[in-house]
VEXDREN-2710 file (C-alpha; in Angstrom, 1 decimal):
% VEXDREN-2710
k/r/px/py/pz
1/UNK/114.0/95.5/73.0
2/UNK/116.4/93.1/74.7
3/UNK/115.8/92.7/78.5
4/UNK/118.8/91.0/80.6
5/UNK/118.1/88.7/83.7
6/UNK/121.4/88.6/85.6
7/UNK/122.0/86.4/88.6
8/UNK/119.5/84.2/88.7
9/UNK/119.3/80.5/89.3
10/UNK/117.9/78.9/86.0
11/UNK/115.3/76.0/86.7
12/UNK/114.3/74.8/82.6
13/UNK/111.8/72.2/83.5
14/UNK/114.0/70.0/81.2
15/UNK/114.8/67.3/83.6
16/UNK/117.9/69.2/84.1
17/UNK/119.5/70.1/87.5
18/UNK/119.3/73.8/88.3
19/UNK/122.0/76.1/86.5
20/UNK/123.2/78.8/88.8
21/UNK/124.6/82.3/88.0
22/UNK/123.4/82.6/84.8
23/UNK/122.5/85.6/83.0
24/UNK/119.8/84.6/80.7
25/UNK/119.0/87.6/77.6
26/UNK/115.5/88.1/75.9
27/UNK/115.1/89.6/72.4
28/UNK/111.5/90.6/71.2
29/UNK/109.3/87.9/73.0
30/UNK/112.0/85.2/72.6
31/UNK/114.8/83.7/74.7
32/UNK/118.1/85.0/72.5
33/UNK/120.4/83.7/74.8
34/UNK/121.6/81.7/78.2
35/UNK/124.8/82.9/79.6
36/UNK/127.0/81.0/82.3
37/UNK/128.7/82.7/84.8
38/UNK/127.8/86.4/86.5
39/UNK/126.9/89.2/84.8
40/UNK/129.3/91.7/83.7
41/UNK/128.2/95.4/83.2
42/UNK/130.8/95.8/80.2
43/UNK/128.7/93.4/78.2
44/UNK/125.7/95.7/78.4
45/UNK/124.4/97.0/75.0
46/UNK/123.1/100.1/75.2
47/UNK/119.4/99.5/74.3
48/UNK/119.1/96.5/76.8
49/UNK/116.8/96.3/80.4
50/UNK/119.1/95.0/82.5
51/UNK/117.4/93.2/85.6
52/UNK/119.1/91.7/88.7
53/UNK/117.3/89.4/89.7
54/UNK/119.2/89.0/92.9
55/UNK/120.0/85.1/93.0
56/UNK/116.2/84.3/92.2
57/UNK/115.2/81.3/90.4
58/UNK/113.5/81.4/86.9
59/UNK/111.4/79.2/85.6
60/UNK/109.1/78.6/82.5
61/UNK/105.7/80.2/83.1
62/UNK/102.8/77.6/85.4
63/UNK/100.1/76.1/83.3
64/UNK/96.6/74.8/84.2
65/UNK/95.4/72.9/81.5
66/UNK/91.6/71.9/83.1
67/UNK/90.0/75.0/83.5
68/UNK/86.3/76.2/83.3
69/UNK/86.8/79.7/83.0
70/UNK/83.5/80.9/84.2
71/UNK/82.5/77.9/86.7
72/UNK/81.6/78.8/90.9
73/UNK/82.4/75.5/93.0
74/UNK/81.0/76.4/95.1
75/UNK/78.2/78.4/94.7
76/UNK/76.1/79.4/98.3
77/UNK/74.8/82.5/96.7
78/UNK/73.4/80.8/93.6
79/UNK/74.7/83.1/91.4
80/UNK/75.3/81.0/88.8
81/UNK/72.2/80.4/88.3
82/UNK/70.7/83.9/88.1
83/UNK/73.5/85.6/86.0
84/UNK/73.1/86.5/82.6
85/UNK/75.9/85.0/79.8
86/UNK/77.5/88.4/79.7
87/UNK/77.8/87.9/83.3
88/UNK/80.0/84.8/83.2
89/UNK/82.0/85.9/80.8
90/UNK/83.0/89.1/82.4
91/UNK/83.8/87.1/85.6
92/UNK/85.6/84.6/83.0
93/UNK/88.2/87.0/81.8
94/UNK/88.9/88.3/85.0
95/UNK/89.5/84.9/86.5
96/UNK/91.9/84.2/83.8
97/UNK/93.6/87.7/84.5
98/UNK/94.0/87.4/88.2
99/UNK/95.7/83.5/87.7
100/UNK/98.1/85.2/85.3
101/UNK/99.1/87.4/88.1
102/UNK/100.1/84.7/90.0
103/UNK/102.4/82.9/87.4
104/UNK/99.8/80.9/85.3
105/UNK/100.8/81.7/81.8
106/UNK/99.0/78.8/80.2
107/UNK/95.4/77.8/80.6
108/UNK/93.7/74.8/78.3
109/UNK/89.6/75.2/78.5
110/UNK/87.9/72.2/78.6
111/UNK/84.4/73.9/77.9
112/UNK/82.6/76.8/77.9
113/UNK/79.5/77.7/77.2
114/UNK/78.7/79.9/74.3
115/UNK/82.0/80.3/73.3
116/UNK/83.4/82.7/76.1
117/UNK/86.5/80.9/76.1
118/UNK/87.1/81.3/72.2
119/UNK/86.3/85.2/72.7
120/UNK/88.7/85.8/75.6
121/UNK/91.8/83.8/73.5
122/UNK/90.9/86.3/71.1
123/UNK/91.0/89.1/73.0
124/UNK/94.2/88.1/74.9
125/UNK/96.2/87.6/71.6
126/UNK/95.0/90.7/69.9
127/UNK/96.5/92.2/73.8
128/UNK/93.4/94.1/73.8
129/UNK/94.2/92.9/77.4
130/UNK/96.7/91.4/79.0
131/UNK/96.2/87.7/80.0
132/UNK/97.5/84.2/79.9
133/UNK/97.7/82.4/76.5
134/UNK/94.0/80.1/76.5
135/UNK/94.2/76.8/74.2
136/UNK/90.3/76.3/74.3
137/UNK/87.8/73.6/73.3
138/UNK/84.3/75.3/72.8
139/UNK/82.0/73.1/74.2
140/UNK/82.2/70.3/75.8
141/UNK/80.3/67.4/73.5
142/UNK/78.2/64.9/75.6
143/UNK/75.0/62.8/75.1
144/UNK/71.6/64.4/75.9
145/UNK/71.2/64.9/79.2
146/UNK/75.5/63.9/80.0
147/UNK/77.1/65.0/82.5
148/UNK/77.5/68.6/82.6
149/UNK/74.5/69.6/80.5
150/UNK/73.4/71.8/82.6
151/UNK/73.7/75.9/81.8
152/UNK/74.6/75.1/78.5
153/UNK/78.3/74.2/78.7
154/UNK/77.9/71.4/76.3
155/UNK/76.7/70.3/72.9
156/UNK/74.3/67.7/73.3
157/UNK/74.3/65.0/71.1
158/UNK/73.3/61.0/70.3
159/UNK/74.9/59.1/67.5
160/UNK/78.0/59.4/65.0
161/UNK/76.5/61.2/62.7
162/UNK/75.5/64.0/65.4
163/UNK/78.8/64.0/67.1
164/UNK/81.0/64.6/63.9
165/UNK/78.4/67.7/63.2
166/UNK/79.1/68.5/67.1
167/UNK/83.1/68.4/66.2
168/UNK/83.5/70.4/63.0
169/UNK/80.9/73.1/64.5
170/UNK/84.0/73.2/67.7
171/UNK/86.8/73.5/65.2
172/UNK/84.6/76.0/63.1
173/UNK/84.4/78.4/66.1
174/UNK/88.2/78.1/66.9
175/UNK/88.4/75.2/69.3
176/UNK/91.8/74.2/69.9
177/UNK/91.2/70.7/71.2
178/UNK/87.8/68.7/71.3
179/UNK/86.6/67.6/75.1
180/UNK/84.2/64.5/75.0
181/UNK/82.3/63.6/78.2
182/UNK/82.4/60.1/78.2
183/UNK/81.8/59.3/81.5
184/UNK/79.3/60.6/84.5
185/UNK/80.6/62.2/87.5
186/UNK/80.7/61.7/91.1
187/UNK/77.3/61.3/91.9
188/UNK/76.6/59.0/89.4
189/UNK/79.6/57.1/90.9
190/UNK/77.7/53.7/92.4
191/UNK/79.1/53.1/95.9
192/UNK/81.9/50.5/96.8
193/UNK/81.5/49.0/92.8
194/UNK/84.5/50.4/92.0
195/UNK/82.6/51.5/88.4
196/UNK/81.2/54.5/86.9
197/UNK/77.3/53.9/87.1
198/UNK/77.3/54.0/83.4
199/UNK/79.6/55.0/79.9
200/UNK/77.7/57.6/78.3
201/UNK/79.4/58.4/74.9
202/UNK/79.6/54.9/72.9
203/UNK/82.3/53.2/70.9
204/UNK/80.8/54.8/67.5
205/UNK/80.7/57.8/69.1
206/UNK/83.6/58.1/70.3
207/UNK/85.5/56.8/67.4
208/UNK/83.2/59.5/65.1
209/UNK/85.0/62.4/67.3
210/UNK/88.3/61.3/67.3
211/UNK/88.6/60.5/63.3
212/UNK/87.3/64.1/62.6
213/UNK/89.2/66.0/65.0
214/UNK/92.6/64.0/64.3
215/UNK/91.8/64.7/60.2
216/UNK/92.1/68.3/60.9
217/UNK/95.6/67.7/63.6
218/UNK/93.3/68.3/66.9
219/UNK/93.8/66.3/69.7
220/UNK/90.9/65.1/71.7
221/UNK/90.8/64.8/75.7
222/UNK/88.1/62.8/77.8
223/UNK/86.5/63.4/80.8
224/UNK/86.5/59.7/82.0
225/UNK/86.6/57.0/84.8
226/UNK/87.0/53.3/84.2
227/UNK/85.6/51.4/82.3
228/UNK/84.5/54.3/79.8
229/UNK/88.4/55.5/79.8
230/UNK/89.2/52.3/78.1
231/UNK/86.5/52.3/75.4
232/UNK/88.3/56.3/74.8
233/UNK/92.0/54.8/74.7
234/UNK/90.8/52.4/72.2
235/UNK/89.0/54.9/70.0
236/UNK/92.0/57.0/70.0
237/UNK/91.5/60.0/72.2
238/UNK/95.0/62.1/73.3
239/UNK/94.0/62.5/77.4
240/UNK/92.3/61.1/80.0
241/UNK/90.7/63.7/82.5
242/UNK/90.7/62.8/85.9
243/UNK/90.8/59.0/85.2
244/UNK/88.9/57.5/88.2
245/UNK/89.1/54.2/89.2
246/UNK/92.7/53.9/87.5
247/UNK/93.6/50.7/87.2
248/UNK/96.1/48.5/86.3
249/UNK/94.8/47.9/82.8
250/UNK/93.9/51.3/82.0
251/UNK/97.7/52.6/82.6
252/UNK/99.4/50.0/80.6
253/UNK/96.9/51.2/77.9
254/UNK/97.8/54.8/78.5
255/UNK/101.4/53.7/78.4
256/UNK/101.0/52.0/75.1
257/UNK/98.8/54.6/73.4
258/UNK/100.7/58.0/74.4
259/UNK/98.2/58.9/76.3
260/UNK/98.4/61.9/78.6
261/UNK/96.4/61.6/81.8
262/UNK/95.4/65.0/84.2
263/UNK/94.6/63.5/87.2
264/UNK/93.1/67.0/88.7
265/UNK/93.6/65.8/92.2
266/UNK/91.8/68.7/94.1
267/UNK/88.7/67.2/93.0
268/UNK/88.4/64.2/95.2
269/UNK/89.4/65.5/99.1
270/UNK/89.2/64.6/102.1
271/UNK/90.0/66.1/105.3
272/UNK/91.5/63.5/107.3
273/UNK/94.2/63.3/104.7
274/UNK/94.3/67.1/104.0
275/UNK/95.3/67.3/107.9
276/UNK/98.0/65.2/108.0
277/UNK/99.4/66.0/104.5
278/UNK/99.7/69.6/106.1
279/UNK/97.3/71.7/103.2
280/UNK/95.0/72.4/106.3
281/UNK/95.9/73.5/109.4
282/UNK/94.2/72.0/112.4
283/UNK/92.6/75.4/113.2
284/UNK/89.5/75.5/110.7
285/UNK/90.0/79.2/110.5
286/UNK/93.8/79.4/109.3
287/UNK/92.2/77.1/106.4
288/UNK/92.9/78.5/102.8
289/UNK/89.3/79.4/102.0
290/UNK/89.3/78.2/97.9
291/UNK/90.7/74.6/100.0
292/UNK/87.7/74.9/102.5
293/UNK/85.1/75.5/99.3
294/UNK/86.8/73.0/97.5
295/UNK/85.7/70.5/100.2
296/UNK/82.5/71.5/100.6
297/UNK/81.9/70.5/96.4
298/UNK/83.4/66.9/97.2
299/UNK/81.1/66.3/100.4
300/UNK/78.0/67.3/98.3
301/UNK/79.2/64.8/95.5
302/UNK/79.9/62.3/98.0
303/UNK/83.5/62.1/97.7
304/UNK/84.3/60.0/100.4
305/UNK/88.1/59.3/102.4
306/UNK/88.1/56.2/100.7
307/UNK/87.0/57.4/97.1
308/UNK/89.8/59.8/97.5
309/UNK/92.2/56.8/98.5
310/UNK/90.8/55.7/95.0
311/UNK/91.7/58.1/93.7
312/UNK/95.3/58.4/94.6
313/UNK/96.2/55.0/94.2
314/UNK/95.6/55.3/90.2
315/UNK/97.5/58.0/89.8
316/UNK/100.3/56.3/92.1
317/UNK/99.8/53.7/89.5
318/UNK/99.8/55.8/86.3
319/UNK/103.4/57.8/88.1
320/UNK/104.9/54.0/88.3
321/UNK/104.6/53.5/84.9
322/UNK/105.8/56.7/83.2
323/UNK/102.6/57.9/82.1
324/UNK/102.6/61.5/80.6
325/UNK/100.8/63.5/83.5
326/UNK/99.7/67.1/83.5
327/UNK/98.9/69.5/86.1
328/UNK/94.9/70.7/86.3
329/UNK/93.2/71.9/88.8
330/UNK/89.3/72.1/87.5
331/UNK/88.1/74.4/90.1
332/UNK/88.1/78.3/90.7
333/UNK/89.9/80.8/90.8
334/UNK/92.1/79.1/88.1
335/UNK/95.5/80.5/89.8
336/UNK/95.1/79.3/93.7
337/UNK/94.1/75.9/92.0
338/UNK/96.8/75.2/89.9
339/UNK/99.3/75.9/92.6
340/UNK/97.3/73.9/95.3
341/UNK/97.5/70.9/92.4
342/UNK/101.3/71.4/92.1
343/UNK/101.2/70.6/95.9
344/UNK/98.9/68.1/95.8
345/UNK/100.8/66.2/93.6
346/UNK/104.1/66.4/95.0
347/UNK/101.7/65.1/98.7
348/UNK/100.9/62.5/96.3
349/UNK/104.3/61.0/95.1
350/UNK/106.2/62.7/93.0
351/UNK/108.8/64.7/92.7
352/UNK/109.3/68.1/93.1
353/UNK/111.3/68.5/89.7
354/UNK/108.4/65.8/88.6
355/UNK/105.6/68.2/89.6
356/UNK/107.3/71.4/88.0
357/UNK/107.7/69.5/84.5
358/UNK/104.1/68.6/85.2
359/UNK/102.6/72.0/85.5
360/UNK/105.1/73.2/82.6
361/UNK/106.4/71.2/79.5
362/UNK/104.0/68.2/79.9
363/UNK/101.2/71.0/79.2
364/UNK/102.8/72.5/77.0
365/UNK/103.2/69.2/75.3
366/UNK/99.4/68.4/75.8
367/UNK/98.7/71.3/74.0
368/UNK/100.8/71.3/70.9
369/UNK/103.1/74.1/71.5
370/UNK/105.9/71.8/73.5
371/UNK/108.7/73.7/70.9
372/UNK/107.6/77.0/71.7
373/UNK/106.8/76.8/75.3
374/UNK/107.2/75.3/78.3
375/UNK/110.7/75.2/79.1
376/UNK/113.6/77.7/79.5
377/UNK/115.3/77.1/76.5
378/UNK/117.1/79.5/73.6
379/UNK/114.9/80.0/71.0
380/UNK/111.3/79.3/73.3
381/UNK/108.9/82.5/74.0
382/UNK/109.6/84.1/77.4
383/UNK/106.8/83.3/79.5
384/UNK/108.6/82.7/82.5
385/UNK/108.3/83.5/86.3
386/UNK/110.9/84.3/88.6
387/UNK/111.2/83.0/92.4
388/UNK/112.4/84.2/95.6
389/UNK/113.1/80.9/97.2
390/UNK/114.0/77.3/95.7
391/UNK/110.8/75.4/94.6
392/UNK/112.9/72.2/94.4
393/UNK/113.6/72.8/98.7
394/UNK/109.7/73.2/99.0
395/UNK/107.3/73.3/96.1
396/UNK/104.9/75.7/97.8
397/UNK/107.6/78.4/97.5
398/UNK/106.1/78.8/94.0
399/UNK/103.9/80.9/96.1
400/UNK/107.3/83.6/96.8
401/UNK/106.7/84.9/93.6
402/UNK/109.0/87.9/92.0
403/UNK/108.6/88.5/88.7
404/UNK/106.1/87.2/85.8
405/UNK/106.7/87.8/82.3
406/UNK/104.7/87.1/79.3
407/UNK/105.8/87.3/75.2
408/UNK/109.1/88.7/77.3
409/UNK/107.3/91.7/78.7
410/UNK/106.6/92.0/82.7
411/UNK/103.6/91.2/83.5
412/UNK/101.8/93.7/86.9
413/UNK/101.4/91.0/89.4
414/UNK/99.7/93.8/91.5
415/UNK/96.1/94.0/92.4
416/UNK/95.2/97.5/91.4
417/UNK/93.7/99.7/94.3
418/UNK/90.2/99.4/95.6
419/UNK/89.4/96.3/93.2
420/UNK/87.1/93.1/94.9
421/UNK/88.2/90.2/95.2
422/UNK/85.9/87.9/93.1
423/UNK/85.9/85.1/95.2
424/UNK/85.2/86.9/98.6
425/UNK/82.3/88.4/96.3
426/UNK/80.8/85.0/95.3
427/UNK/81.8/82.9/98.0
428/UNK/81.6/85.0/101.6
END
């Protein structure tokens, strides 16, 4: 089936400016063709879905590429904590649903426990249902008793020999990428030192994972903060996560080595700065309430305004220098996050067009699939959304959405009658 998308203002998330008036043609689940100029009705074929799109603006589909399918941040009814696996995963698949509804088309996993994100890539590329594509890691790998241990999310592991085990049992059950946590996390943060307490995977380890997973063409991605994302650069791993305490050294490293870097700015807030940046209005009720939980999660690590400043001011440092950043959100639901981190890091310096090839063909490019997706180009799959209002005027009109297609087919962005809302369930 071909499916025609006349009058629409095409935004390829090439680096491009925007190309208005364009009819753009889909065959199968590919883009066929991209046509200058209005549509004429006497260049119909008779077998084609002809769709005005009324002067909207199409894009390449949003990605969110740190995701924890199943996690709660955060969690005031404990349910984590009393569910059952089956549990999780259930609410995992419908997380990943619900974000595809709201024009997240790409999701990267950066673990999982028992394997639920493996099963739900599965299941969306067999379209026993319909959901975003998932490029998944399995588990997490981190020393006994790392960061994260808890609920099973990661393999737990101490020495080379353990960790290469760790990796080939990940790519054995599908992982598409390998996550190493090489670093603690907030709490273990010491207080004005500028330092992670302590580096958790060491250099043998690390340089174990990476040689196995780049023998078999996997890239490997690091939860780290300085100095533990140095000892990763230098082992070889493909992306920093988060990447606190950013400095100067670490991004000329980053620059040197190819590294990709997802700042996943949501995690370290503050309020003062939420305020004035305009993401929460000054009457705590009008307050998006994923935002609001969101803040309660960095007060109980002790994220503090200046941590957050921190914060900022690498990835300030890493935008300076060119480094390759991607848009991840690492908090729940998977959808409202990813668009809150498109804002976020447009509050945070760059550009709008910056922050759309961020959340677009830098994932894609993170994830290996750069020549099939990410971009509006002839010959690339057709996930793509399509706008009501210029993103590039104001980058939270990402939120007017229209139209959401996936493998060229449209996509119901509409919540079926009488179904909860998860997160009112969990959080409320």
């Amino acid at each position: 089936m071909k499916t025609v998308l006349a009058n629409c203002t095409v935004i390829d998330c090439t680096g491009n400016p925007p190309m208005k008036e364009v009819t753009v043609i889909i065959e199968g689940n590919r883009i066929l063709e991209l046509k200058p100029g209005p549509y004429r009705e006497r260049d119909q074929e008779s077998d084609a879905r002809v769709l005005d799109l009324e002067g909207g603006y199409l894009l390449p589909g949003l990605w969110n590429v740190h995701v924890h399918l199943g996690d709660i941040f955060p969690d005031p009814k404990h349910s984590a904590s009393s569910e059952a696996m089956i549990d999780r995963a259930i609410r995992a698949g419908r997380n990943a649903m619900d974000a595809l509804r709201v024009g997240v088309t790409g999701i990267r996993v950066v673990g999982e426990p028992d394997y639920i994100d493996v099963a739900w890539k599965h299941a969306f590329d067999d379209k026993v249902l319909v959901g975003p594509r998932l490029f998944v890691c399995g588990k997490a790998i981190s020393i006994t008793g790392g960061h994260g241990c808890s609920g099973g999310l990661n393999a737990e592991v101490d020495g080379p020999y353990e960790v290469r085990k760790a990796v080939r049992e990940q790519l054995k059950r599908g992982a598409d990428q390998i996550k190493l946590m090489v670093s603690g996390g907030h709490a273990e943060v010491i207080a004005g030192s500028g330092t992670y307490q302590e580096t958790q995977l060491l250099m043998d380890e690390l340089e174990a994972a990476v040689e196995v997973a780049h023998q078999k063409g996997k890239r490997v991605c690091a939860h780290a903060g300085n100095p533990g994302m140095k000892m990763a650069i230098q082992a070889g791993v493909d992306c920093i996560e988060h990447g606190y305490h950013l400095d100067d050294e670490a991004v000329e490293m980053m620059v040197e080595n190819d590294v990709f870097y997802v700042p996943t700015m949501v995690c370290n807030l503050d309020e003062e700065w939420l305020r004035e940046t305009g993401l929460i209005d000054t009457v705590p009720g009008d307050a998006n309430p994923g935002l609001v939980g969101r803040l309660l999660v960095a007060k109980s690590e002790k994220v503090t305004p200046e941590y957050a400043q921190d914060h900022r001011a690498g990835f300030e440092k890493a935008l300076k220098a060119g480094v390759k950043i991607a848009c991840g959100g690492d908090s729940n639901p998977i959808g409202e996050f990813a668009l809150l981190e498109i804002e976020h890091l447009v509050r945070a310096g760059m550009g709008d067009m910056e922050a759309l090839i961020a959340a677009t063909r830098t994932c894609a490019d993170l994830c290996g699939v750069v020549d099939q997706l990410g971009t509006v180009e002839v010959g690339k799959l057709a996930d793509l959304i399509v706008l009501l209002e210029d993103p590039l005027q104001d980058i939270s009109n990402l939120r007017e959405l229209k139209l959401v297609f996936k493998d060229g087919l449209i996509v119901n962005t509409g919540q079926p009658e009488g179904l909860t809302d998860l997160w009112e369930l969990l959080f409320f």
